[in-house]
C-alpha positions as CSV (number, residue, x, y, z in Angstrom):
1,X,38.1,-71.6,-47.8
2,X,39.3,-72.2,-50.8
3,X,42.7,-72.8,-53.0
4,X,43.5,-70.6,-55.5
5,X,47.5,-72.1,-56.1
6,X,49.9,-73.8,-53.9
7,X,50.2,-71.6,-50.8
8,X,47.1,-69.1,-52.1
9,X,43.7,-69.6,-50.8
10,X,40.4,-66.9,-50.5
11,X,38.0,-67.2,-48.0
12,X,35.5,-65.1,-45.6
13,X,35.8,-63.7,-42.3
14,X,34.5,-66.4,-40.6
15,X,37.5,-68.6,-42.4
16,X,40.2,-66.1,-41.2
17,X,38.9,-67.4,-37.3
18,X,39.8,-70.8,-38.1
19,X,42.4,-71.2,-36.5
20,X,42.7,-75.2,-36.9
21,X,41.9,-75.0,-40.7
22,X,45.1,-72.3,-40.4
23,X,47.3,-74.5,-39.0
24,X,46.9,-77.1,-41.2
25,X,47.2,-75.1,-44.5
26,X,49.8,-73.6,-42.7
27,X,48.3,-70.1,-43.5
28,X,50.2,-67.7,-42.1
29,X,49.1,-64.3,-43.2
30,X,45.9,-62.9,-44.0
31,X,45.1,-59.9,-46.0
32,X,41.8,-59.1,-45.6
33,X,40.2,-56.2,-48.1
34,X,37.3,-54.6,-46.1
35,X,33.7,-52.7,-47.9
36,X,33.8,-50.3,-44.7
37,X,36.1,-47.4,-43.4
38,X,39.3,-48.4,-42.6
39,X,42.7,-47.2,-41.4
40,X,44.5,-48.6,-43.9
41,X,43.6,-47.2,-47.8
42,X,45.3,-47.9,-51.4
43,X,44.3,-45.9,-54.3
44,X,43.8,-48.4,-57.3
45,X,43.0,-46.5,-60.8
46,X,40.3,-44.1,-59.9
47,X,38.9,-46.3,-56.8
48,X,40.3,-46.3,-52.7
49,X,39.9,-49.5,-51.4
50,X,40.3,-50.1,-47.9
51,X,42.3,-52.8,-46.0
52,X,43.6,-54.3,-43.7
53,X,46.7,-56.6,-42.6
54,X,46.3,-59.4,-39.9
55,X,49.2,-61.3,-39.1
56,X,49.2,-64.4,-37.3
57,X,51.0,-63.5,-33.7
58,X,52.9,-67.1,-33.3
59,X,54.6,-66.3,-36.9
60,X,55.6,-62.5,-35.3
C-alpha cells in the first residue's frame, strides 16, 4: 500500500484484506476498479470500466 496524499493511498487486493494496516491508516473506504465482469459499470469516454464499492462494515 501506498500514499498518494494525506488520506489517499492505492494498493492491491491483497492490501484491501489488511485489516490491521486499515486500522492504522484509518482507511475507511475502498474503491476497488475490477478487469472482470462486474455489477457495477461507468462509461468513461468511449470505455466501461467496471467496479466495485467495499465499505468497511464497523464505519456503516
Amino acid at each position: 500500500m501506498d500514499k498518494i496524499i494525506h488520506g489517499l493511498y492505492i494498493g492491491n487486493i491483497r492490501d484491501s484484506k489488511n485489516h490491521e494496516q486499515l486500522k492504522i491508516n484509518s482507511i475507511t473506504h475502498i474503491i476497488s476498479i475490477l478487469d472482470t465482469e462486474n455489477i457495477n459499470q461507468i462509461e468513461v469516454g468511449n470505455n466501461i470500466i467496471d467496479y466495485c464499492i467495499i465499505v468497511n462494515p464497523d464505519e456503516q
